[in-house]
C-alpha positions as CSV (number, residue, x, y, z in Angstrom):
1,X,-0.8,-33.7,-10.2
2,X,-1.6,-30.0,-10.1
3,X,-5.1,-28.7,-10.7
4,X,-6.1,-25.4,-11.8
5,X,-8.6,-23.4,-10.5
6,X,-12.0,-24.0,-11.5
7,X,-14.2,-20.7,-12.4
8,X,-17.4,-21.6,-10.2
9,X,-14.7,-21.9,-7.8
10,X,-13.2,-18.5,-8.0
11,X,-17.0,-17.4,-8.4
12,X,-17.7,-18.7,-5.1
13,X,-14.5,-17.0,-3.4
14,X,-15.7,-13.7,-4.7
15,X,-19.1,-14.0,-3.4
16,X,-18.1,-14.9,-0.5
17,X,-15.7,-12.0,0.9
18,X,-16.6,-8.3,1.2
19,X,-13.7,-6.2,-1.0
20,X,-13.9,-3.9,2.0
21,X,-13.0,-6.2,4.7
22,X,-10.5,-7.3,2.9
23,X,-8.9,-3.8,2.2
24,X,-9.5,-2.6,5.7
25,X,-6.4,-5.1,6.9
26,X,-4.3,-2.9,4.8
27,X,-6.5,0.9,4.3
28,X,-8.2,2.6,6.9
29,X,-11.3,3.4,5.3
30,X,-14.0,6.2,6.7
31,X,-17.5,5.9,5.0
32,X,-18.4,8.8,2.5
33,X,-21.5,9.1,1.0
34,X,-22.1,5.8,-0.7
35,X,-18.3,4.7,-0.6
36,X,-15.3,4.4,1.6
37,X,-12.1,6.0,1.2
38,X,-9.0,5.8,2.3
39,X,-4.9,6.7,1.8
40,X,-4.1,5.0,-1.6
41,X,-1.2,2.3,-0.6
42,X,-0.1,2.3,-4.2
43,X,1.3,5.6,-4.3
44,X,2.0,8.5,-1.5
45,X,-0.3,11.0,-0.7
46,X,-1.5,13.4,1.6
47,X,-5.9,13.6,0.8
48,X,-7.1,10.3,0.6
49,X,-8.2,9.6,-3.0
50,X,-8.7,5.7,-2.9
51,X,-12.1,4.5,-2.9
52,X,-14.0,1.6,-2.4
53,X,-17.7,0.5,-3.4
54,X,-19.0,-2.0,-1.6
55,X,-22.3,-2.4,-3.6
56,X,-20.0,-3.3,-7.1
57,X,-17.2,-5.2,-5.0
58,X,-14.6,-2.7,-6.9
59,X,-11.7,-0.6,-5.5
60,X,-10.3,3.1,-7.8
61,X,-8.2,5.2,-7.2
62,X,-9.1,9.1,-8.4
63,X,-5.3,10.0,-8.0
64,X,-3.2,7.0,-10.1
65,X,-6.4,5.4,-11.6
66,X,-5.6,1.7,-10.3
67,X,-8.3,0.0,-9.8
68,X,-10.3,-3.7,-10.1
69,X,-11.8,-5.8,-7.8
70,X,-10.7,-7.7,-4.7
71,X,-8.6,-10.1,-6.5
72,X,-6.7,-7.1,-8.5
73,X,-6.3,-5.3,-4.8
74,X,-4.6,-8.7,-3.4
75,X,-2.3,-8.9,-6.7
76,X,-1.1,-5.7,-6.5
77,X,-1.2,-5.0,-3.1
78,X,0.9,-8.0,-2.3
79,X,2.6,-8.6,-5.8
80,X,0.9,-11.5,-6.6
81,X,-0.8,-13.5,-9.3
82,X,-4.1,-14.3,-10.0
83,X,-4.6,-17.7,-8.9
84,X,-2.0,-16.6,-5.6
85,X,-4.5,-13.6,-5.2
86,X,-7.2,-16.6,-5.0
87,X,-5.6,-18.0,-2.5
88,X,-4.6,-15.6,-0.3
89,X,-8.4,-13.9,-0.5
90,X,-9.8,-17.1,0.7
91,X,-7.5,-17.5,3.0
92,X,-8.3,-13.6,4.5
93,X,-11.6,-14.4,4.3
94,X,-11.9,-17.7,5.6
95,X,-13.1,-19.5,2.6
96,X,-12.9,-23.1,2.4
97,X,-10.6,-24.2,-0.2
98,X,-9.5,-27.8,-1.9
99,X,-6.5,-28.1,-0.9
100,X,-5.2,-29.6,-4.6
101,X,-5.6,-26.5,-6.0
102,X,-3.6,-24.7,-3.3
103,X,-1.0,-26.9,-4.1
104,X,-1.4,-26.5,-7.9
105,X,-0.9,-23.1,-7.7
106,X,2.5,-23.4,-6.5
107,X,3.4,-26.5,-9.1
108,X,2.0,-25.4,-12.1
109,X,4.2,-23.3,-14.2
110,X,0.8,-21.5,-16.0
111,X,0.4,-19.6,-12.6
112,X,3.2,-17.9,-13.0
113,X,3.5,-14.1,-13.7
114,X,4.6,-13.3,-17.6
115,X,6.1,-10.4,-16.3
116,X,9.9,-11.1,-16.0
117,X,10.3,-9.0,-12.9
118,X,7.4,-10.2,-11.0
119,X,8.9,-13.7,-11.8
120,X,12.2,-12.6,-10.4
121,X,10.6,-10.8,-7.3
122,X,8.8,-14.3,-6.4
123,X,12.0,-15.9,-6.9
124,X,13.8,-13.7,-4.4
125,X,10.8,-14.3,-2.0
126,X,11.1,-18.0,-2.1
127,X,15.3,-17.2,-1.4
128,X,13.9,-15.5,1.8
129,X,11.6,-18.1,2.5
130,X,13.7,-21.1,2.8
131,X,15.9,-18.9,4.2
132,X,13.8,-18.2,7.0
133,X,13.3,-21.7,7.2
134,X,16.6,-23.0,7.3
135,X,18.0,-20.6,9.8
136,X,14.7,-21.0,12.4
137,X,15.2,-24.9,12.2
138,X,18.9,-24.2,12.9
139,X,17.8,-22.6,16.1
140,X,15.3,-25.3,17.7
141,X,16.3,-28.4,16.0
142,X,20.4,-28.6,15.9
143,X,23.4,-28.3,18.3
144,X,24.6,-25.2,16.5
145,X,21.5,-23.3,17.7
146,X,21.4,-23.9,21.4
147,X,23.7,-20.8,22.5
148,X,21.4,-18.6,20.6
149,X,18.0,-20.3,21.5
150,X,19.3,-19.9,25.4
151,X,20.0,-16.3,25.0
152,X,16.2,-16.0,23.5
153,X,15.0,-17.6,26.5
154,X,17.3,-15.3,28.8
155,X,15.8,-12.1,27.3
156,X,12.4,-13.7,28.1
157,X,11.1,-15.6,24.9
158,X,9.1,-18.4,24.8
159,X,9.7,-21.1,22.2
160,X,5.9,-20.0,21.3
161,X,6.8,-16.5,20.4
162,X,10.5,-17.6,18.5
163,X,7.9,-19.8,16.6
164,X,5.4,-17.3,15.7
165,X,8.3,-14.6,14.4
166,X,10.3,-17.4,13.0
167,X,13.4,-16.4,14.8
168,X,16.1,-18.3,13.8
169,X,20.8,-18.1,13.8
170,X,23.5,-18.1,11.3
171,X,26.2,-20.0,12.2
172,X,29.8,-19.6,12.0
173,X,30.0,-21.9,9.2
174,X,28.8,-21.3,5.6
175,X,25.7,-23.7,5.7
176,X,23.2,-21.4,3.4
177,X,25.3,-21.2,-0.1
178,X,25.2,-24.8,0.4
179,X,22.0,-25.2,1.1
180,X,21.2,-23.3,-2.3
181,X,23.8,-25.4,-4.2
182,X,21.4,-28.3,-3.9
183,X,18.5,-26.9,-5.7
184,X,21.3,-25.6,-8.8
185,X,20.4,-21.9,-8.6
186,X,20.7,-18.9,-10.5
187,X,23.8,-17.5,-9.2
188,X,23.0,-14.2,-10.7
189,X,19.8,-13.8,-8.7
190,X,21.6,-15.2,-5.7
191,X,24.0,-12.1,-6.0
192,X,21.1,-9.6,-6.1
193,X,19.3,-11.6,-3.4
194,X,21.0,-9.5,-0.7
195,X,21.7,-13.0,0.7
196,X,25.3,-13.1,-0.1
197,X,28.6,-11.0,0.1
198,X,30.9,-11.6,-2.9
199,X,33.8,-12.3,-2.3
200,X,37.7,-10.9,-3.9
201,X,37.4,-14.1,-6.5
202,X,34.0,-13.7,-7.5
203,X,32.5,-17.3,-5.3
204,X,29.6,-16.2,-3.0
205,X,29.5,-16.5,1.0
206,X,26.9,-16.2,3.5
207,X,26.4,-12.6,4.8
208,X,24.9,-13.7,8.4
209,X,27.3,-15.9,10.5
210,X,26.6,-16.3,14.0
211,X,23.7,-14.3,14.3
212,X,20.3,-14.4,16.1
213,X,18.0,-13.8,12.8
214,X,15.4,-12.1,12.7
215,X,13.1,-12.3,9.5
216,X,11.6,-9.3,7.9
217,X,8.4,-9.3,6.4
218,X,6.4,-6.8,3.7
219,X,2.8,-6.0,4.7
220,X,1.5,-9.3,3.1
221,X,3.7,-11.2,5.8
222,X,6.4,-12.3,3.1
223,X,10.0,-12.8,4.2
224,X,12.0,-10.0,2.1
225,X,15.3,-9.1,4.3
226,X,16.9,-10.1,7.8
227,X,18.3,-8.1,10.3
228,X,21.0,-10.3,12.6
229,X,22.3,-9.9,16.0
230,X,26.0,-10.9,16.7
231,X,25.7,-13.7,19.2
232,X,28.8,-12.6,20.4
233,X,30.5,-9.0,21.0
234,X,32.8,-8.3,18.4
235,X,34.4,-5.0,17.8
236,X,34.7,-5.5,14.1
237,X,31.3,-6.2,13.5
238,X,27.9,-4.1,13.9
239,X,25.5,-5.1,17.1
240,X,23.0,-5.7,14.1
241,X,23.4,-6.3,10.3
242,X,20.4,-5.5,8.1
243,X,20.3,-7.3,4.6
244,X,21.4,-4.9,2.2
245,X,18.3,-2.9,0.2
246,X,17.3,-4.6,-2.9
247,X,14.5,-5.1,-5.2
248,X,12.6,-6.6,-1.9
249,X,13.8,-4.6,0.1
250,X,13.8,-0.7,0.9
251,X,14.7,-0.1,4.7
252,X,13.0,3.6,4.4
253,X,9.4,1.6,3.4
254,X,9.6,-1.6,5.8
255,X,8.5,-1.6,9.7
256,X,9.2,-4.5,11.7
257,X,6.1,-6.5,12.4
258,X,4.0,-4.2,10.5
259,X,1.9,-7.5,8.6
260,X,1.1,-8.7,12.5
261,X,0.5,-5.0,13.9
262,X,-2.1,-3.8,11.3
263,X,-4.4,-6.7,11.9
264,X,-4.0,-5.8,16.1
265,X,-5.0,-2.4,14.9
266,X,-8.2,-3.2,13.9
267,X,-9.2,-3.9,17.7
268,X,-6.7,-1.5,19.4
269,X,-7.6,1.3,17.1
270,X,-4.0,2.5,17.4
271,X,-0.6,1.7,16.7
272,X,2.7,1.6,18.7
273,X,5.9,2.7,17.8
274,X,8.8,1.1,19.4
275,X,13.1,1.9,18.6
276,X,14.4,-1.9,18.0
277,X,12.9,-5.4,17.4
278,X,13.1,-7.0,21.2
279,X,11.0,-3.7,22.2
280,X,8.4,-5.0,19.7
281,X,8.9,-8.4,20.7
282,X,8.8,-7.7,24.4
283,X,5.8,-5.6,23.9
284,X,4.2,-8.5,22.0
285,X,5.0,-11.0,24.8
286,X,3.3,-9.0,26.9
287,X,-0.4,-8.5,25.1
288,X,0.3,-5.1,23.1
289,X,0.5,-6.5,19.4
290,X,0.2,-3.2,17.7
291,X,3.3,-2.6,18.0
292,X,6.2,-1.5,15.4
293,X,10.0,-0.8,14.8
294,X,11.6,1.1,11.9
295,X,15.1,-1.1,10.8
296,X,17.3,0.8,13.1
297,X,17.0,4.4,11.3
298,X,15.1,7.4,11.9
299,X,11.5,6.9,11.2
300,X,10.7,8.6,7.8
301,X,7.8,10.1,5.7
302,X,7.2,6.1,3.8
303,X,6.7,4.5,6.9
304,X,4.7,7.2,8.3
305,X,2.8,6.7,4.8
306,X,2.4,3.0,5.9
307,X,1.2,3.7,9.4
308,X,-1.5,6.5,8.6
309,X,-2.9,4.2,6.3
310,X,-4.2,1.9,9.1
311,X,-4.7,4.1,11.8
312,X,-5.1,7.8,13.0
313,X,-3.8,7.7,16.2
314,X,0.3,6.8,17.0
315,X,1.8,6.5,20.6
316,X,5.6,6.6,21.0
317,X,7.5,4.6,23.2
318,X,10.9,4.9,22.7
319,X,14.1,4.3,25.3
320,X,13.6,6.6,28.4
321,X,17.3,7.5,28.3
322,X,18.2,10.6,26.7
323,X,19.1,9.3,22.8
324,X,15.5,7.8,23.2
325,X,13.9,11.0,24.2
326,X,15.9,13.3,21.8
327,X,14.6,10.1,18.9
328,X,10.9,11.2,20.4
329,X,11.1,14.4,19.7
330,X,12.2,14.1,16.2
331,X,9.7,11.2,15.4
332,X,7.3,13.9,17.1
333,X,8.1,16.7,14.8
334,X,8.5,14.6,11.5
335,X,5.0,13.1,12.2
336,X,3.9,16.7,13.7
337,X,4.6,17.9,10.4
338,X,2.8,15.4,8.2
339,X,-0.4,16.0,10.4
340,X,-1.6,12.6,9.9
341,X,-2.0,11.0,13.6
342,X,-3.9,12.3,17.0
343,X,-0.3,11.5,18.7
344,X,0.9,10.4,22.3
345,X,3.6,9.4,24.0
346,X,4.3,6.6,26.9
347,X,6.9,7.5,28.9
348,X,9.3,4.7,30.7
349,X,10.5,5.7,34.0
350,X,14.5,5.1,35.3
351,X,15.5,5.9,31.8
352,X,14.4,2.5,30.5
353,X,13.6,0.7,27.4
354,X,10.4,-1.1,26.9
355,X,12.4,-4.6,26.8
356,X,14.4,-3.1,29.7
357,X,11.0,-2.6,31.7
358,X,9.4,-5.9,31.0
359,X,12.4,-8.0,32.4
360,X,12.1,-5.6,35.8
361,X,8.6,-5.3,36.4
362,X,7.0,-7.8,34.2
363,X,4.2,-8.5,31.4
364,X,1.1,-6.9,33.2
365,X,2.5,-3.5,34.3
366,X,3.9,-3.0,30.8
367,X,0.3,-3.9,29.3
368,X,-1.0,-1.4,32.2
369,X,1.3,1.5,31.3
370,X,0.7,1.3,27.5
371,X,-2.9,1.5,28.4
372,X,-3.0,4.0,31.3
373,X,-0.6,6.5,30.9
374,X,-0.7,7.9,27.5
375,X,1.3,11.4,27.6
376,X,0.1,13.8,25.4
377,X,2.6,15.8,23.2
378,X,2.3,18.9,24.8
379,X,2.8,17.0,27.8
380,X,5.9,15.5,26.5
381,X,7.5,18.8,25.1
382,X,6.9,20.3,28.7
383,X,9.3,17.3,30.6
384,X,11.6,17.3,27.6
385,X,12.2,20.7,28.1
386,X,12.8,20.8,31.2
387,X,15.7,18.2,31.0
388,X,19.4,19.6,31.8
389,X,18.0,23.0,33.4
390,X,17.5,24.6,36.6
391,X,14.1,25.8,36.9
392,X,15.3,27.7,40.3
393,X,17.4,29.4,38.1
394,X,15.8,32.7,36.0
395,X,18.1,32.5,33.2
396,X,16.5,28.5,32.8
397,X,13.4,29.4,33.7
398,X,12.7,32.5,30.9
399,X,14.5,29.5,28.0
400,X,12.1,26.9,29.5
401,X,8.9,29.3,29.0
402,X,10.3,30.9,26.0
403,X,10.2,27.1,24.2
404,X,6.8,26.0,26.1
405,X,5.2,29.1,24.6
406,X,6.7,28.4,20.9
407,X,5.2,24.8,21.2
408,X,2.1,25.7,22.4
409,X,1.3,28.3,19.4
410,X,1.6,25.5,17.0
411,X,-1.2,23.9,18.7
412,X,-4.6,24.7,17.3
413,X,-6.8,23.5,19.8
414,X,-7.6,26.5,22.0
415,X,-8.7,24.5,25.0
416,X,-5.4,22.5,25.3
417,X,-3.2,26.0,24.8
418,X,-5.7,27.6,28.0
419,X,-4.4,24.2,30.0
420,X,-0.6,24.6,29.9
421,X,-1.1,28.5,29.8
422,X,-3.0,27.9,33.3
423,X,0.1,25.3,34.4
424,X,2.5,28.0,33.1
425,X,0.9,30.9,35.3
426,X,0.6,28.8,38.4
427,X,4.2,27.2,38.3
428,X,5.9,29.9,37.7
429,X,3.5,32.1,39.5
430,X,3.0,34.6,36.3
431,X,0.3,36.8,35.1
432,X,-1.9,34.2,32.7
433,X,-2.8,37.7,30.2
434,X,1.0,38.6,29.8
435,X,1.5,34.6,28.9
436,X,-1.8,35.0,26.5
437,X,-0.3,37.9,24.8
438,X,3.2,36.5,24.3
439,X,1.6,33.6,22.3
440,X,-0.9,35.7,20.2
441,X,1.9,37.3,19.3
442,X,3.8,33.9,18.8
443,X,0.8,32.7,16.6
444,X,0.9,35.6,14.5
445,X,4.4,35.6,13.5
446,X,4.3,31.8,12.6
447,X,0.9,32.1,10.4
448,X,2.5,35.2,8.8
449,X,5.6,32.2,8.3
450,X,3.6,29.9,6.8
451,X,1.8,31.8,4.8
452,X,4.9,33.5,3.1
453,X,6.0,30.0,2.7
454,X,3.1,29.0,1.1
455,X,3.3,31.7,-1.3
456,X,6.9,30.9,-2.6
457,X,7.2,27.4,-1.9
458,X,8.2,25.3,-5.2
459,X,6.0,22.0,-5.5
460,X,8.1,19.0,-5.2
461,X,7.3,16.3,-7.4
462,X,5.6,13.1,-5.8
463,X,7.4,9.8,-6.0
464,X,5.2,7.2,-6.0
465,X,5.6,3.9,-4.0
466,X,4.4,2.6,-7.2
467,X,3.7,4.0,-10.4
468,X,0.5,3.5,-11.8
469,X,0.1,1.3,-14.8
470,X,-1.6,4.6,-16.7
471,X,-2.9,8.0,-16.4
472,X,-6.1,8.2,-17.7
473,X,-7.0,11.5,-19.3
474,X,-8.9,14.2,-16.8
475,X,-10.8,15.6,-19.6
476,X,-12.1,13.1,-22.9
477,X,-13.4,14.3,-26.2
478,X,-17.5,14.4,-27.1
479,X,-17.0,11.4,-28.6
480,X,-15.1,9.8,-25.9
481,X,-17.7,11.1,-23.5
482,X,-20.5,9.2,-25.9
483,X,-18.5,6.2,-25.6
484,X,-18.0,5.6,-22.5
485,X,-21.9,6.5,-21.7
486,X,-22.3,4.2,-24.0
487,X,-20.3,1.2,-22.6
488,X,-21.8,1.8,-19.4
489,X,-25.6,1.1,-20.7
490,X,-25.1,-1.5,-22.6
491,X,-22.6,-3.2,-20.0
492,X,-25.7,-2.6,-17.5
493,X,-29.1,-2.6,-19.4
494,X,-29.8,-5.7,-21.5
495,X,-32.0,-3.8,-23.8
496,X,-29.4,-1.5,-25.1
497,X,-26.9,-4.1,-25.2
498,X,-29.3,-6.5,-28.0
499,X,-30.0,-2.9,-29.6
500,X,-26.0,-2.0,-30.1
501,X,-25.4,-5.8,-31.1
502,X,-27.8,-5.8,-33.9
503,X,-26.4,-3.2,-35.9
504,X,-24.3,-4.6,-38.6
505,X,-20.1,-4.3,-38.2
506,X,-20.8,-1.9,-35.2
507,X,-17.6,-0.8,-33.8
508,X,-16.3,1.6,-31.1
509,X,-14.0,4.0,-32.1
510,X,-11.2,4.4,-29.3
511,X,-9.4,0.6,-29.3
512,X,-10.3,-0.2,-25.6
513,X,-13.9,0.5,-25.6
514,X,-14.1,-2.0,-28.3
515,X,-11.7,-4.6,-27.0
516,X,-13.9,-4.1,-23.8
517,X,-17.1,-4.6,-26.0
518,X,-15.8,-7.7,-28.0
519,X,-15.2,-9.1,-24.5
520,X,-18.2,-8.2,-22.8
521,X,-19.7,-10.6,-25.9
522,X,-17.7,-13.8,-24.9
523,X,-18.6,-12.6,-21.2
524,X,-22.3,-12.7,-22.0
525,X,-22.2,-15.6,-23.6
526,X,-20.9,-17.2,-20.7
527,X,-23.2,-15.6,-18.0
528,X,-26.7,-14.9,-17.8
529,X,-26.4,-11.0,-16.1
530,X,-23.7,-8.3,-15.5
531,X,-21.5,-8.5,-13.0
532,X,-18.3,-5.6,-12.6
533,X,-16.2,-7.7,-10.2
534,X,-16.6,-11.0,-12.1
535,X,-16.5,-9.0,-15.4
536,X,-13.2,-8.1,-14.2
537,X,-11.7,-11.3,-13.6
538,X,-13.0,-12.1,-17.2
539,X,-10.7,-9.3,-18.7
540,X,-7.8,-9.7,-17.1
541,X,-5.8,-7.4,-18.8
542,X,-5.1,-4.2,-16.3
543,X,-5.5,-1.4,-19.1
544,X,-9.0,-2.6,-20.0
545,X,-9.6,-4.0,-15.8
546,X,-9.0,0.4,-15.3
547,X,-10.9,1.6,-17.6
548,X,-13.8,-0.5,-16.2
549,X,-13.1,0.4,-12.8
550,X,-13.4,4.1,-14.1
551,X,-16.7,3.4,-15.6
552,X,-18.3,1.6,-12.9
553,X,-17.2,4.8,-10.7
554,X,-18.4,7.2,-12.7
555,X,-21.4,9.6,-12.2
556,X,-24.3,7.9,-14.1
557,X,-27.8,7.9,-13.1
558,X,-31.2,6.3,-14.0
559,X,-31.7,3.9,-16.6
560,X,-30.6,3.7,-20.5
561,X,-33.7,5.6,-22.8
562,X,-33.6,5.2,-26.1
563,X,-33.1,9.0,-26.9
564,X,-29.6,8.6,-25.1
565,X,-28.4,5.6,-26.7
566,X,-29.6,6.9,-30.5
567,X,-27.4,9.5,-29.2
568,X,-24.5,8.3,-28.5
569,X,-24.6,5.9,-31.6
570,X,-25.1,8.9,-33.8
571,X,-22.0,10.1,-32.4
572,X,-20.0,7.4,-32.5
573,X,-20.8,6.1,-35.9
574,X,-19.8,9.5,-37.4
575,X,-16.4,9.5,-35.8
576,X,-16.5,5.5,-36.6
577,X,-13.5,4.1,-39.5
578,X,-16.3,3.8,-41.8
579,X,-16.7,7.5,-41.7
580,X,-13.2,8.4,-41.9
581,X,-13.2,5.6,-44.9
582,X,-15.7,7.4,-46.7
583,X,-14.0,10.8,-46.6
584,X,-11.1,9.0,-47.7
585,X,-12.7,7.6,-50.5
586,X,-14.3,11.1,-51.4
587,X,-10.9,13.2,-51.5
588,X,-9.4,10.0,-53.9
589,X,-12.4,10.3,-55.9
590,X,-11.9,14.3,-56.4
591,X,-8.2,13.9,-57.2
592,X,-9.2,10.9,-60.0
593,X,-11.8,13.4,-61.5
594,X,-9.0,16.1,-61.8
595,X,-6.6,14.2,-63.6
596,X,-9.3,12.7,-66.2
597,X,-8.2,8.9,-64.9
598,X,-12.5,7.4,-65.5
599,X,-11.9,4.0,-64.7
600,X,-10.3,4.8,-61.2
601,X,-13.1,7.3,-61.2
602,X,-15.8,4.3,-61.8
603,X,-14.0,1.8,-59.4
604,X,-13.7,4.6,-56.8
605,X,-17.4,5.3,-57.0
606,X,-18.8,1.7,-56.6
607,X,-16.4,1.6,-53.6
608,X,-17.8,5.1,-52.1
609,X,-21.6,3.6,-53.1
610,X,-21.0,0.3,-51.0
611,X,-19.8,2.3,-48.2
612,X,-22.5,4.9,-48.5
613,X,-25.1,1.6,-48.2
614,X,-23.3,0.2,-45.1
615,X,-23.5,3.9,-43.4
616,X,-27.5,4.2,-44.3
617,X,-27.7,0.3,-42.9
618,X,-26.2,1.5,-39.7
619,X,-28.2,4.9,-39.3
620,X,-31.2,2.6,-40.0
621,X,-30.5,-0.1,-37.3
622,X,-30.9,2.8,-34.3
């Protein structure tokens, strides 16, 4: 039988993680002043804007104004709901948990999401799961897998390793449709699962046969898309099939092994980025678990998104051939141009790839070179351009300076431009001042470039990775102003709050302040002080959890006086629906005088004089 989740339960959860520990395994977070910020990984953006505050257990966001506490991070960070955010917290933080509710999470229909997307979404994550599932015990447990399970253990995996990436192969024959057929699916969410091909008739049919599978996951570790290797060469077919994108699944947002990588981060306080999945998996093998793939495309501005936001320093190690190196230099100028990472480059020897140079010179030297000889870019331009010419030879020699120098004046650290200027000068035995004024004059032409660019340049609009839920307005009204000041006393200084409660039919004027109020009254009555994160939970609703957020983050200082509350209620009150009642009730009252009509005239003033009495009750009670 399922079980819910108890409150004290998800009380104790809360208390027991840190919101910023928690965040830091998906945000790289720098300390400023009394918070941490951090690259928002709900939308993209270039100047971090996401905060956390560790003292209040909450998380905002200045730029798209999501915010809430850790549980609120987890659901939307992960697409999850509440009582799943529970779970997964706990788990992150290493928080005991009965074991009944874990399992009532996933039985009890309650749990589930109202939204009918998110409900679909889950859906096509449990398609991925057993997926994943089927096709990895199809690997080590059946006939049909041992071909591919011994070409994993010819390119050098261990059955530990095909376990932890849940590796798995696609037969020749259809075995997944069928598979699904037992459990009478939705065959229009099968369609969209990216599972299936259609076929001429309309029926469904696997779209990985006899492949080596290889599972992709989002950040939170969730199966959302496969990429499959043919087992087999076949002319017809592509080396590797990707699962088509879908509401899952965006190729241009997902790096392979990204959900293992960020963790690895945290102690190798970098990340690596590798051209194809056995790269990654050979690095992993051999103790470099930082390490990432893009799904066989160019690397592009999301995933560099994804990467800054969990460290600030990259290394390359692409193929040592010459497609690899040409791929270097574009990843190098895509992510040169994005300014986000202090960037290097390890370089592969006899035109190798990193899988290439495991199998020849094994697990330790690979772990060795990863650590010990980290290019820099600079250095990297310098070999790359000297690839295909004849330094003996003038003509190559002035094209090989002439592109060293254009390099080096987009570098903006003067010591590292005096190095190579030095190398240059000696190499080529040249006068170092000539060299100097060749790039001065090189800088100046490309800041007189940028700067006409930043004159004209036309602001693209910013698409967000997800769109915030609202905007909240950048400027609010004197009232609004009082409000909120308001809200934020009372929330936090019992005093005010028994002073605001005891005048009669008090109300707030804007609809979420006094949704937030009613519910701060059935949260009091349940708890004995103030607390934003748990006051949070209480609210649930994502509107009113925001606005919250943007009070707790706000600006005030000191404790409540009464000067400042009489304030504010004067303020309020007079833009309150009893006011605007009252003028009502006056222009009615005018318009029955004109047209001689006494007894609307009486009934309208006893109305008015009741209303008048409740105002004077009110001013009375501050």
């Amino acid at each position: 039988m399922s079980r819910r989740i108890p409150e004290e339960v998800i009380d104790d959860v809360r208390s027991q993680v840190n919101i910023l520990d928690i965040v830091e395994q998906y945000v790289q977070m720098h300390r400023s002043g009394k918070n941490w910020f951090g690259l928002c990984p709900f939308h993209t953006e270039k100047t971090a804007s996401f905060s956390v505050n560790e003292q209040k257990q909450i998380f905002n966001c200045f730029s798209c104004h999501r915010g809430g506490n850790v549980f609120k991070f987890i659901m939307d960070v992960e697409n999850l709901s509440f009582p799943e955010a529970v779970i997964r917290v706990a788990d992150i933080g290493s928080v005991s948990i009965d074991q009944a509710y874990i399992d009532g999470v996933s039985e009890n229909d309650d749990w589930q999401d109202s939204n009918d997307n998110n409900s679909d979404l889950n859906i096509y994550k449990d398609y991925h799961r057993e997926a994943a599932e089927l096709y990895h015990h199809i690997l080590v447990n059946t006939q049909l897998g041992e071909e591919a399970l011994d070409y994993l253990h010819g390119r050098g995996l261990t059955d530990d390793l095909i376990e932890e990436f849940q590796l798995g192969y696609a037969p020749a024959k259809k075995l997944l449709l069928p598979f699904f057929d037992e459990h009478q699916p939705d065959y229009q969410k099968l369609r969209k699962s990216g599972l299936f091909v259609e076929l001429k008739d309309g029926q469904l049919s696997d779209r990985f046969r006899e492949r080596v599978m290889f599972p992709i996951c989002n950040a939170a570790g969730q199966v959302i898309a496969f990429s499959g290797r043919l087992l087999h060469k076949n002319e017809t077919q592509p080396k590797y099939l990707n699962s088509p994108e879908t509401e899952l699944f965006n190729k241009r947002d997902i790096l392979f092994n990204f959900d293992k990588a960020k963790n690895a981060v945290r102690n190798e306080k970098s990340i690596i980025l590798f051209e194809g999945f056995m790269d990654v998996l050979a690095a992993y093998r051999s103790g470099v678990k930082n390490g990432v793939a893009s799904m066989g495309t160019s690397l592009t501005e999301q995933q560099v998104y994804s990467l800054a936001r969990v460290s600030k320093k990259l290394s390359i190690c692409y193929d040592g051939d010459q497609p690899g190196q040409d791929a270097t230099k574009r990843a190098l100028e895509l992510l040169g141009s994005l300014n986000r990472f202090e960037l290097s480059v390890i370089s592969l020897p006899e035109k190798l790839d990193p899988d290439e140079y495991v199998g020849k010179y094994g697990e330790e030297k690979f772990y060795e070179r990863v650590h010990s000889n980290l290019e820099s870019e600079l250095a990297f331009y310098l070999r790359y351009y000297e690839q295909g010419r004849n330094l003996d030879n003038e003509h190559d020699q002035l094209a090989y300076i002439d592109d060293v120098l254009k390099k080096l004046a987009q570098s903006n650290d003067p010591i590292e431009r005096d190095l190579y200027l030095n190398r240059l000068a000696q190499r080529f035995n040249l006068d170092k001042a000539m060299l100097e004024t060749q790039l001065t004059d090189l800088r100046s032409a490309l800041q007189k470039r940028s700067n006409f660019q930043q004159q004209n340049k036309v602001q693209p609009k910013q698409a967000a990775v997800i769109k915030p839920s609202s905007q909240a307005p950048l400027h609010y009204s004197r009232i609004e102003l009082a409000e909120r000041l308001l809200l934020y006393r009372i929330l936090h200084d019992h005093s005010a709050w028994l002073k605001v409660a005891n005048i009669p039919e008090f109300s707030f004027v804007h609809e979420n302040y006094q949704t937030i109020y009613l519910l701060a009254q059935g949260f009091f009555n349940e708890h004995q002080a103030y607390d934003s994160a748990a006051f949070l939970d209480f609210v649930q609703e994502s509107s009113l959890q925001e606005t919250i957020v943007s009070l707790e983050m706000s600006s005030y200082v000191g404790q409540a006086s009464e000067q400042e509350i009489n304030d504010c209620l004067k303020l309020i009150l007079q833009a309150s629906p009893l006011e605007e009642q009252i003028e009502d009730l006056k222009k009615q009252l005018a318009r029955a005088k004109r047209m001689n009509d006494q007894d609307n005239v009486v009934e309208l003033t006893v109305k008015l004089i009741e209303l008048l009495q409740r105002k004077q009750a009110e001013i009375s009670a501050i």
